[in-house]
N, C-alpha and C positions, 0 to 999 in steps of 0.2 A: 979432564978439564971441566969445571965447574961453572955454570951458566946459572944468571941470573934473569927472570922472565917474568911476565904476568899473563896467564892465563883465565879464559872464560871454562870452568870446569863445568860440562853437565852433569855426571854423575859417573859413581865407581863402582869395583867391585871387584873381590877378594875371594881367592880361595884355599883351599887347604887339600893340600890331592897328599894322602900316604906320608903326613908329618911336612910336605916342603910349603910354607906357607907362600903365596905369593898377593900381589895387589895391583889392578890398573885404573888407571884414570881417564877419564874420558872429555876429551878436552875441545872445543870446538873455534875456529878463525874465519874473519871473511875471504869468503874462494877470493883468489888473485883476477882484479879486473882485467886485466888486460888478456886472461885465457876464456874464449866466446865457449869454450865446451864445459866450464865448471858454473854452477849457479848457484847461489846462497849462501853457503858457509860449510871449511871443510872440515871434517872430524876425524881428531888424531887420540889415538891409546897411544898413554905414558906406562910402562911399568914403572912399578913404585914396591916396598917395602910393606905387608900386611900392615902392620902396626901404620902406617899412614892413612889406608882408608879409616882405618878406626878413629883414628882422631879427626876425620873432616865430617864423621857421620852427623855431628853437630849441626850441622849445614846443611842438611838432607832436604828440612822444607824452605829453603833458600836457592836451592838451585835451577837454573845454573845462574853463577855470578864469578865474580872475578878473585882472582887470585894471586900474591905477589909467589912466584917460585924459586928452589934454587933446583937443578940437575947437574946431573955427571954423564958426560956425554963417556962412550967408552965402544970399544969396538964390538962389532955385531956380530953374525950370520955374514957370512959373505962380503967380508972386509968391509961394509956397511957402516954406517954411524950409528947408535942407538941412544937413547937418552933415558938417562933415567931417574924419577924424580925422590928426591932428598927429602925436601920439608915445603909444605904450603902455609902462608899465613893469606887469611881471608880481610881483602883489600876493605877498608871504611872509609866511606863517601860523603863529606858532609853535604846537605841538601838535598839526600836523594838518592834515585841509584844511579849507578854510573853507567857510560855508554864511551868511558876512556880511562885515559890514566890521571887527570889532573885533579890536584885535592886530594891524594890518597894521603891516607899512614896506618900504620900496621896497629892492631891491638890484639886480635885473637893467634895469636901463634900457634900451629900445627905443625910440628917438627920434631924431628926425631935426635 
């Protein structure tokens, strides 16, 4: 099942062990107010496609900033959900940077 999101990505990273290419994405949200034991904002790794971090490297002295995404959610480890990301395009703000989702639209597309 395919999921559409926008993401705050901090930053990524890819590797290559013995030919299996792989890539995660490091993505951060604000902790849930309503739980007193979490503070500031949580931070979630997406696996993603090698060839994905390569194309957000463009982005590197930008980050972290926002991101429109799509994933495939699929099953994990332990009948678990896992998500995994497809293609990111890098959200444009006109007036500035953003601090939500209003005023976006896509122009740099990062997808595979």
């Amino acid at each position: 099942m395919k999921q559409t999101l926008t993401l705050t990505v901090l930053g990524a990273r890819r590797f290559d062990i013995d030919g299996n290419k792989i890539g995660q994405i490091f993505t951060m949200e604000p902790a849930d107010p309503d739980d007193a034991d979490r503070i500031g904002h949580d931070v979630m790794k997406w696996g993603c496609d090698y060839d994905l971090v390569e194309k957000i490297e463009q982005y590197a002295d930008q980050l972290p900033c926002e991101f429109d995404a799509e994933a495939l959610m699929k099953a994990g480890s332990r009948q678990s959900a896992q998500f995994k990301l497809l293609s990111l395009a890098k959200r444009q703000i006109s007036g500035g940077k953003s601090s939500g989702g209003s005023g976006a639209s896509q122009s740099a597309q990062a997808s595979q």
